[in-house]
N, C-alpha and C positions, 0 to 999 in steps of 0.2 A: 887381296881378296881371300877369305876366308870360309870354306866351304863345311857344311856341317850336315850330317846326317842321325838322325835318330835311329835309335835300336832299341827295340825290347827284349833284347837277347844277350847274353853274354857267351864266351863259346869255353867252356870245360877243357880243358889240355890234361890229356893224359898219354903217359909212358908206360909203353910193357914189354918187358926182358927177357927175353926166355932161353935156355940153350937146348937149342935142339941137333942131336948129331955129332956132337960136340963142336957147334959152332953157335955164337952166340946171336940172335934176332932182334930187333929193335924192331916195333911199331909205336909208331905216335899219331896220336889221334887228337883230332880237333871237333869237340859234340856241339853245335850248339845248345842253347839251355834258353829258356822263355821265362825272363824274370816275371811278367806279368803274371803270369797263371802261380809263380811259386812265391811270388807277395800275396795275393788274395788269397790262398791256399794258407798262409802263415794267420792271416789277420784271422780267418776262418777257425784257426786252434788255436786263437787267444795267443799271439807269440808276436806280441807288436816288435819286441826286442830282433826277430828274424826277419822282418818285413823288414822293415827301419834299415837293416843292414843289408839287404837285398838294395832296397830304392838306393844307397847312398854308396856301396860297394866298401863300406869298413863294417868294421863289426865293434 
């Protein structure tokens, strides 16, 4: 059985280091991101080449 869910989102992963106190902090974050609005938003400024890679996730 193979279960499959749709998403229009992709979710951004980002790391931030900092050293405070002299001890060093790690946060990592997980943003989602709404391909929908950032394809139509591309196609919108003529950037079919960034849409294209949005829908497809290569560039």
């Amino acid at each position: 059985m193979v279960i499959s869910k749709e998403k229009n989102y992709v979710n951004v992963e980002k790391t931030f280091v900092e050293k405070r106190y002299e001890e060093w902090v790690i946060e990592q974050l997980s943003i989602p991101y709404d391909t929908t609005n950032a394809i139509k938003q591309s196609e919108r400024q003529n950037r079919s080449d960034w849409a294209r890679a949005l829908k497809c996730g290569r560039v």
